[in-house]
C-alpha positions as CSV (number, residue, x, y, z in Angstrom):
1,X,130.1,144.3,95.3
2,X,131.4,141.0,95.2
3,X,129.4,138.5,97.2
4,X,130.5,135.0,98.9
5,X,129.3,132.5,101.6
6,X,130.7,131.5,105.0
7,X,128.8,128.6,105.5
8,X,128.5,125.1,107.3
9,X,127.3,121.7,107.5
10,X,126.6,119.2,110.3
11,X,124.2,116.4,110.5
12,X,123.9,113.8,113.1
13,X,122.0,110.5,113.2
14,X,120.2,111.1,116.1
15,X,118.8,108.9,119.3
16,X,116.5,106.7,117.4
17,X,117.5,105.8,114.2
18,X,120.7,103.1,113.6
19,X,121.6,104.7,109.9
20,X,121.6,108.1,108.7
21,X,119.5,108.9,105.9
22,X,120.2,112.7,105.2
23,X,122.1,114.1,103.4
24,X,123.5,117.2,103.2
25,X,126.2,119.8,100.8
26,X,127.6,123.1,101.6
27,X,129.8,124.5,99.2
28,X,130.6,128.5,97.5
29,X,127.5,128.6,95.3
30,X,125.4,125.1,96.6
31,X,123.5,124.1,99.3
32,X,121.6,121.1,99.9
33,X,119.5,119.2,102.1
34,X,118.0,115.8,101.5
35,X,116.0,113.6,103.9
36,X,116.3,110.3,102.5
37,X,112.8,108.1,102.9
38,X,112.5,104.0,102.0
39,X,114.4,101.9,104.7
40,X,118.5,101.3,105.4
41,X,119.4,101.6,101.5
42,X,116.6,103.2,99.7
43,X,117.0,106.1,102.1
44,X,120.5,106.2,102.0
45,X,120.6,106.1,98.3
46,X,117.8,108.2,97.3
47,X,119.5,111.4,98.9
48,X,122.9,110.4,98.1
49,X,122.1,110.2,94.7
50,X,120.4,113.6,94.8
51,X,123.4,115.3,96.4
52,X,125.5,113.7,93.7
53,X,123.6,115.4,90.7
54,X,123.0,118.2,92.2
55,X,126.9,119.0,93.6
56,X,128.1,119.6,89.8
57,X,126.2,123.0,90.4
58,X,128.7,124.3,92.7
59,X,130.3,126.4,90.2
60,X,130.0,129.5,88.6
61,X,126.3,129.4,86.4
62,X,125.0,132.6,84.8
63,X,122.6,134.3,87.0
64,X,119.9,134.5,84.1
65,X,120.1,131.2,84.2
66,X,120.1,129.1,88.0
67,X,116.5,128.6,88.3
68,X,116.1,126.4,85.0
69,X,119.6,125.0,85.5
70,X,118.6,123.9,89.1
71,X,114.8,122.8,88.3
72,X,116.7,120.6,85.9
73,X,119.2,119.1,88.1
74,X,116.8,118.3,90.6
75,X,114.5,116.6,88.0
76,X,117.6,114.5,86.8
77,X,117.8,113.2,90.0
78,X,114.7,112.0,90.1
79,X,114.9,109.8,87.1
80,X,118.4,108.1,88.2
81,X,116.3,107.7,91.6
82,X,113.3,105.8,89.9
83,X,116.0,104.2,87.9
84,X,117.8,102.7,90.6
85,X,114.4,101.6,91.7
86,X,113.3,100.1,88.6
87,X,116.7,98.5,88.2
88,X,116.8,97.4,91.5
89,X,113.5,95.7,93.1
90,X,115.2,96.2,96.6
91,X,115.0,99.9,96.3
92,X,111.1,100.2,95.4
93,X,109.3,103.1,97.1
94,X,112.2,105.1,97.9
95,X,112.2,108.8,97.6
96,X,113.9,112.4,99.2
97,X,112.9,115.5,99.7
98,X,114.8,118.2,98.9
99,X,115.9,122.0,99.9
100,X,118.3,123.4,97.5
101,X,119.8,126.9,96.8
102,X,122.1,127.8,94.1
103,X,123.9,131.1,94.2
104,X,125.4,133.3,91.0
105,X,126.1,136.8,91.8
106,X,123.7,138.4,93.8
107,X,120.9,135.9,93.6
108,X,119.8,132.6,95.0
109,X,117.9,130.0,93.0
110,X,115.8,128.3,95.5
111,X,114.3,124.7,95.0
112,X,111.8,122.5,97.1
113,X,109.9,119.8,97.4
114,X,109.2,117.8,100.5
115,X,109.5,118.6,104.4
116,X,112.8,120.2,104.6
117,X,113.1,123.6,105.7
118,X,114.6,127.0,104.6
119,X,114.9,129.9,107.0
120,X,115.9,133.4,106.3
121,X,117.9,135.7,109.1
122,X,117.3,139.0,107.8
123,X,117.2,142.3,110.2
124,X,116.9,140.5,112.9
125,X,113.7,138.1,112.2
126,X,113.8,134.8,111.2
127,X,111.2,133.9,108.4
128,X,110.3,130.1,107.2
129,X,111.3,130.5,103.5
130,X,109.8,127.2,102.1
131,X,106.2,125.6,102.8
132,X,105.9,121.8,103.7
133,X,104.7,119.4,101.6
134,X,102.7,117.4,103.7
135,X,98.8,116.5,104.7
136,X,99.0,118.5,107.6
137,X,100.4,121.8,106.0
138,X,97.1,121.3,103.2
139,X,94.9,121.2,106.7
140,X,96.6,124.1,108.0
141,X,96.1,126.0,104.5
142,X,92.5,124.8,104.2
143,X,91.8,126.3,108.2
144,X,90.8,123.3,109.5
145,X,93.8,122.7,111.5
146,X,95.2,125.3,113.9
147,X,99.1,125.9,114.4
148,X,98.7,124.0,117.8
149,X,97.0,121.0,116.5
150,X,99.3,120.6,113.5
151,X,102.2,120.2,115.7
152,X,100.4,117.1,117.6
153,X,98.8,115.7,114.5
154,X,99.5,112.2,114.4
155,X,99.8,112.6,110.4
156,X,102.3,115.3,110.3
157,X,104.8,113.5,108.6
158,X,102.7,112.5,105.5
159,X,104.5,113.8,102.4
160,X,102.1,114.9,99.6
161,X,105.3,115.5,97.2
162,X,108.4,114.2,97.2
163,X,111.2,113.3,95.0
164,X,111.4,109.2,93.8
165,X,109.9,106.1,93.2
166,X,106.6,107.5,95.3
167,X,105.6,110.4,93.0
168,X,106.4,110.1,89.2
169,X,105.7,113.6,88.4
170,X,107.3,115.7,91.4
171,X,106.2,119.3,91.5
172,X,108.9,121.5,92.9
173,X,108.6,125.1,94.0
174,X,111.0,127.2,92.4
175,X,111.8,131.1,93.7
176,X,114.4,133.9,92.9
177,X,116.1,135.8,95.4
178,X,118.6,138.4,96.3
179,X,121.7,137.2,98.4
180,X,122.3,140.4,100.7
181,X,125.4,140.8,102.1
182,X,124.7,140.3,106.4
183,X,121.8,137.3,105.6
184,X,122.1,134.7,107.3
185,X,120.2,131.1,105.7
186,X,119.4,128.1,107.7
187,X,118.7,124.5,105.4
188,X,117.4,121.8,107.2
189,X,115.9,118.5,108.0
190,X,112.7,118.2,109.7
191,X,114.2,116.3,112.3
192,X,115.2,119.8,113.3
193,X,112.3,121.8,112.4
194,X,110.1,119.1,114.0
195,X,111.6,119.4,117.4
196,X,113.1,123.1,117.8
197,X,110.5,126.2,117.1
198,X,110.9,128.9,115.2
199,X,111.4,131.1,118.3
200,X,114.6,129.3,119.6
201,X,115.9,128.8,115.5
202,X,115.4,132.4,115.6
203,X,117.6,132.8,119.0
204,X,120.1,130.8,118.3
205,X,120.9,132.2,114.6
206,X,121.3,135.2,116.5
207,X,123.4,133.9,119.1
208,X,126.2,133.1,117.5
209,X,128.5,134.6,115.1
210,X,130.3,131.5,113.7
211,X,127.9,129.4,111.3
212,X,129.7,126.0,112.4
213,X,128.8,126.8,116.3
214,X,125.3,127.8,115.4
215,X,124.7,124.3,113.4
216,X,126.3,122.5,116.7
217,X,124.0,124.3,118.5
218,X,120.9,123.9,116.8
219,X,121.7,119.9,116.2
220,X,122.2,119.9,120.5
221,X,118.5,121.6,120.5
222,X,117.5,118.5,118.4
223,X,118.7,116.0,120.2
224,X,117.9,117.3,123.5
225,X,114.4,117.3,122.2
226,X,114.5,113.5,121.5
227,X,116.5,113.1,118.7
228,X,114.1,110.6,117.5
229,X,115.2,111.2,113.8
230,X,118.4,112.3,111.1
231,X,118.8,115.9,111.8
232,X,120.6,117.9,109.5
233,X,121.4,121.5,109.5
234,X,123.3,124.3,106.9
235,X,124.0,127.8,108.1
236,X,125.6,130.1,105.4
237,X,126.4,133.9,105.1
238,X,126.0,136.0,102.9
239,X,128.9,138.0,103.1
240,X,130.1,141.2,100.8
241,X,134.3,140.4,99.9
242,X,135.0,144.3,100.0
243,X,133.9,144.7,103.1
244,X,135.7,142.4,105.0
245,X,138.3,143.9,108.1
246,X,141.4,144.0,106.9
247,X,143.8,140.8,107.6
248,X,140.4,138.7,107.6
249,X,140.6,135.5,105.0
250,X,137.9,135.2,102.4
251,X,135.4,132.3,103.2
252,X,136.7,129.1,102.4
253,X,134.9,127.1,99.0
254,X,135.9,123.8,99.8
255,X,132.4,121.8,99.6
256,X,131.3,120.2,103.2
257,X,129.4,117.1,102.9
258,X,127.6,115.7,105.3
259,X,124.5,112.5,106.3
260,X,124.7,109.5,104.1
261,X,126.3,111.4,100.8
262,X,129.6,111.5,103.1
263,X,132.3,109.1,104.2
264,X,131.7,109.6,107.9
265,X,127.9,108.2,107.2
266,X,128.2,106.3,110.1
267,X,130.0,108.2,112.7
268,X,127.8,107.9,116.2
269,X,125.7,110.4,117.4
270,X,127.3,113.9,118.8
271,X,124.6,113.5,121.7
272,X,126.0,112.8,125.4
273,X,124.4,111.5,128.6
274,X,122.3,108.5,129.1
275,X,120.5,108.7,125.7
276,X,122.9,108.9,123.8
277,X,124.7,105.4,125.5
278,X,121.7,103.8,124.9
279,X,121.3,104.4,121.1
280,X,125.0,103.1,120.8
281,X,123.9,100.1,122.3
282,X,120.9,99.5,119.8
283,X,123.7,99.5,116.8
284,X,125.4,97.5,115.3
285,X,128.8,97.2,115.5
286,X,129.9,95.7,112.9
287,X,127.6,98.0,110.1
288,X,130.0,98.2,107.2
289,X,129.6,101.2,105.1
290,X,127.1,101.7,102.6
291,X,127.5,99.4,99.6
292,X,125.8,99.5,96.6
293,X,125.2,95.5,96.4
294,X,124.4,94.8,99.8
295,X,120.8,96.1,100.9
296,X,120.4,92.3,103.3
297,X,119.4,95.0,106.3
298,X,115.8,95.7,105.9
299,X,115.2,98.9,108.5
300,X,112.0,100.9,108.7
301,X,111.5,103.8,107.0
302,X,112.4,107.1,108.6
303,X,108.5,107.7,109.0
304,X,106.8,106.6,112.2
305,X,104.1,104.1,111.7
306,X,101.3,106.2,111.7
307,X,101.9,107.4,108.3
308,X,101.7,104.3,107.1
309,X,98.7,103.7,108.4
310,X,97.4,106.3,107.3
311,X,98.4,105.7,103.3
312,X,96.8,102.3,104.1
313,X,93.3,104.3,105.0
314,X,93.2,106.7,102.6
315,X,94.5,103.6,99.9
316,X,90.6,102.0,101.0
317,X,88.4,105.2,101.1
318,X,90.1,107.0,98.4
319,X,90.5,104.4,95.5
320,X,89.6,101.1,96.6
321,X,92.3,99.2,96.4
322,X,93.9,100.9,93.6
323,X,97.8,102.3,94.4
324,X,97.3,105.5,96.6
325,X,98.8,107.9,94.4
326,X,98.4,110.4,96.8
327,X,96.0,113.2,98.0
328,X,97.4,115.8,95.4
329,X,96.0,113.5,92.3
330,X,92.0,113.8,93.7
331,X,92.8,117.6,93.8
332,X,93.1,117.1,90.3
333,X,90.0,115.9,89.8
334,X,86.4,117.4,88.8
335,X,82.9,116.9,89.1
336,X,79.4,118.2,89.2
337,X,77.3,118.7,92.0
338,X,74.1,120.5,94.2
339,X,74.5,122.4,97.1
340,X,71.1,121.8,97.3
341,X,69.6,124.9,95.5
342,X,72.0,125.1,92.1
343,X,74.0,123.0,90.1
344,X,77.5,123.5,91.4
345,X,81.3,122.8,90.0
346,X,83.8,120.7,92.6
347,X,87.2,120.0,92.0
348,X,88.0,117.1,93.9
349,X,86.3,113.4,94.5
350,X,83.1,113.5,96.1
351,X,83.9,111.3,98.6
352,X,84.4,112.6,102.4
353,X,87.3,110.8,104.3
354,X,85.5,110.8,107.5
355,X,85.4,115.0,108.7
356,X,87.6,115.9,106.4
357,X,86.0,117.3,103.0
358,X,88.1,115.8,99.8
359,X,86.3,118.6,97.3
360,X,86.1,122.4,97.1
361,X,83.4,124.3,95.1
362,X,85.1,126.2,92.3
363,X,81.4,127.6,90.7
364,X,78.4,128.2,91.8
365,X,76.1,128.3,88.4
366,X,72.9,130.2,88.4
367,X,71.7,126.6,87.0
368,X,68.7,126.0,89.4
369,X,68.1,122.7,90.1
370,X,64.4,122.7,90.0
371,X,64.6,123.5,86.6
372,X,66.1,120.2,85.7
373,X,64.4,117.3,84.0
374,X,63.9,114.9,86.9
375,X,66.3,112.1,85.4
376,X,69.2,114.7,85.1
377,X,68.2,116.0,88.3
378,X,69.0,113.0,90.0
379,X,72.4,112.3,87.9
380,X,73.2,115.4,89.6
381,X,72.5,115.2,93.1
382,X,74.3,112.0,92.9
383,X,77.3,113.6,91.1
384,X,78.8,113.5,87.5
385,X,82.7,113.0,87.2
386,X,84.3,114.9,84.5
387,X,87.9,113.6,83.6
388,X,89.4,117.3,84.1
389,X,88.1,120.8,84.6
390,X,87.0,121.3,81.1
391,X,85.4,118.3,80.4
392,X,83.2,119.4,84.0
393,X,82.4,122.8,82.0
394,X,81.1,121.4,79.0
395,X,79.0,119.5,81.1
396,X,77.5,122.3,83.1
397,X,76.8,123.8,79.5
398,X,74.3,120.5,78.7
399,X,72.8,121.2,81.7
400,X,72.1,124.6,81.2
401,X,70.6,123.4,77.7
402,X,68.5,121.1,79.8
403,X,67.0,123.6,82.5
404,X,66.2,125.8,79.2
405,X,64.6,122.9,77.2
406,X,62.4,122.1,80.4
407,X,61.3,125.2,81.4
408,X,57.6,126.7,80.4
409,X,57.6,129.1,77.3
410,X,57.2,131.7,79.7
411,X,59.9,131.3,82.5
412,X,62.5,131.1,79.5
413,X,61.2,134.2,77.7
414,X,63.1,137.5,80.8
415,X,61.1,139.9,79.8
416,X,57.2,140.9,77.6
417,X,57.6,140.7,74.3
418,X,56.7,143.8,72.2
419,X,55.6,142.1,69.6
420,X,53.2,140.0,71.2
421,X,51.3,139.1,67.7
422,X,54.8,137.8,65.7
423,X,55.9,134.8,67.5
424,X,57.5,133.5,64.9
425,X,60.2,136.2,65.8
426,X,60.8,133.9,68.8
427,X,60.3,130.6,67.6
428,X,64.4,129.8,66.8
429,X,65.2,130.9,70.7
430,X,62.2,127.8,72.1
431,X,62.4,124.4,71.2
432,X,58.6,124.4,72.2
433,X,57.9,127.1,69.9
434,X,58.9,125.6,67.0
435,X,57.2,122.2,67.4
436,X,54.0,124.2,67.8
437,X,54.6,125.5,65.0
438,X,55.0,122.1,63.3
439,X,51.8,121.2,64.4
440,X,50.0,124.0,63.1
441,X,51.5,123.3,59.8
């Protein structure tokens, strides 16, 4: 079985926004979405840059080896992305998400990190592939968030992860999986996902044969819905050489490039009617194309304000006034605790941001905490911060060593002894024990 793709590539930059910021690459073995974040340039180059490292791929790679080679790419690309923003005080804070797949043989590397989507046609259902990044997708995961309020949340485009100059240690999720021959993949921006469901993705990859009509078709959705961001779409089949009719052509490998990564960056919006007249009218006619010297344009951020305001809350609660460094580092955190009855071991801070809870209880100890000295009982019920999860256990293990030392001889002793008449059998197990004893002596 020899396997190839059919794929395409479209992106558009929608009725809102006066500069595209995606970026996307189709090509035999590659594909590639990135939703740029950070203004007119830092967008721009953040996922332009990323579509630049990561387009070497698009060549043969041993299959043993496309998940390291494509965790390292990516990783790459961060650096020359926090290099262009250390080198370049213009381009602080930008950053990209990232969707990739890289195909050798019969299998697809998949990586991700961000809000960018990957969808799988397989047997006629249409799965989500990938898991968002963001604050809402933690709510969602955590219950406290149905599926209908997520979509509403006023904080849905908070990224928790991302690629860039706002996360210096990205985490990516990294997969392995089979390329069969009739799948059909969808990569794209969430200026797509955001607007069109999953039910009407799922439709329209069905509807259409041709992956080039299907992306026109699913960018239209978009726009119809607003448009009020980039969209960006890849559609690609997986499709078995020997089995092709006979007289059909083998799927073309020439790479498609589309977004900010391409010359046509700044082509207008494929949107008709009244909308799409009025977001012509809001740009600028004379914007040259991207250059790397010239970043005089300061636009917003592809973000709506709300998640800014929202950084700028948690920035206060969280840390006070130290650099937000995002709700992923307090999950990395540890302290001990009461619920109220036993001495307890969070992971988390042990603030509360408002409703929402910012620590989970990883183990409940059988420490009571009546047993405690009254000093360390309070320490407790106030909270103890450990600098990571074992430096927490070791001080759960002191407190166990205090409820023993401050118990009565008798509540530490489980069960009668049978030698009532040798306590000096016991005497190494009771630090009360053996200063009796000393005072006997």
């Amino acid at each position: 079985m020899s396997i190839a793709l059919r794929y395409a590539a479209r992106s558009d930059v929608g009725l809102v926004r006066s500069n595209n910021q995606d970026s996307g690459y189709a090509g035999s073995h590659l594909l590639v979405v990135a939703d740029g974040m950070g203004g007119h340039a830092g967008g721009d180059v953040a996922s332009s840059v990323a579509i630049g490292r990561l387009a070497r791929l698009d060549s043969e790679t041993p299959a043993s080896d496309i998940v390291a080679t494509l965790e390292e790419s990516v990783l790459d690309a961060n650096q020359e992305i926090l290099r262009r923003a250390r080198d370049e005080p213009q381009l602080r804070g930008l950053g990209t998400t990232i969707t990739a797949m890289l195909r050798a043989e019969g299998k697809f590397a998949l990586a991700h990190i961000g809000d960018s989507r990957a969808y799988l046609l397989r047997e006629e259902e249409t799965i989500q592939v990938t898991k968002d990044h963001t604050f809402v997708q933690r709510l969602l995961d955590e219950g406290r968030l149905t599926e209908e309020e997520a979509e509403r949340h006023p904080q849905r485009s908070v990224l928790m992860r991302v690629l860039g100059d706002v996360d210096a240690d990205p985490e990516l999720d990294l997969s392995l999986r089979p390329a069969h021959p009739g799948d059909r993949w969808m990569l794209c921006s969430d200026g797509l996902s955001g607007l069109v469901s999953l039910d009407t993705i799922d439709a329209t990859l069905k509807a259409f044969e041709d992956p080039g009509e299907c992306a026109d078709e699913l960018i239209q959705l978009a726009l119809k819905g607003g448009g009020p961001d980039n969209i960006t779409c890849l559609i690609a089949d997986v499709v078995d050489l020997d089995d092709l009719p006979r007289g059909e052509e083998a799927p073309s490998t020439s790479p498609q490039i589309v977004g900010s990564a391409a010359r046509t960056r700044h082509q207008p919006t494929a949107a008709s009617g009244p909308a799409a007249k009025a977001a012509a009218l809001t740009r600028d006619e004379s914007d040259a194309p991207y250059q790397d010297e010239d970043f005089s344009e300061d636009e917003p951020p592809r973000r709506s304000p709300w998640p800014a305001l929202v950084a700028v809350t948690l920035l206060v609660a969280l840390l006070g006034g130290v650099l937000w460094a995002g709700y992923a580092w307090s999950q990395r955190q540890f302290f001990v605790g009461t619920d109220g009855t036993n001495v307890v071991l969070y992971q988390g801070l042990s603030q509360d941001l408002g409703p929402i809870s910012l620590s989970e209880p990883v183990e409940v100890t059988d420490i009571s905490l009546e047993d405690l000295p009254e000093v360390t009982r309070q320490q407790v019920e106030r909270t103890i911060s450990a600098d990571d999860r074992e430096s927490a256990e070791a001080i759960v293990e002191r407190l166990d060593q205090a409820a023993l030392a401050d118990r009565p001889p008798e509540a530490t002793d489980p069960a009668p002894s049978d030698g009532g008449g040798e306590p000096s059998d016991g005497g190494g197990t009771d630090g009360t024990g053996a200063s009796d004893g000393g005072e006997d002596s």
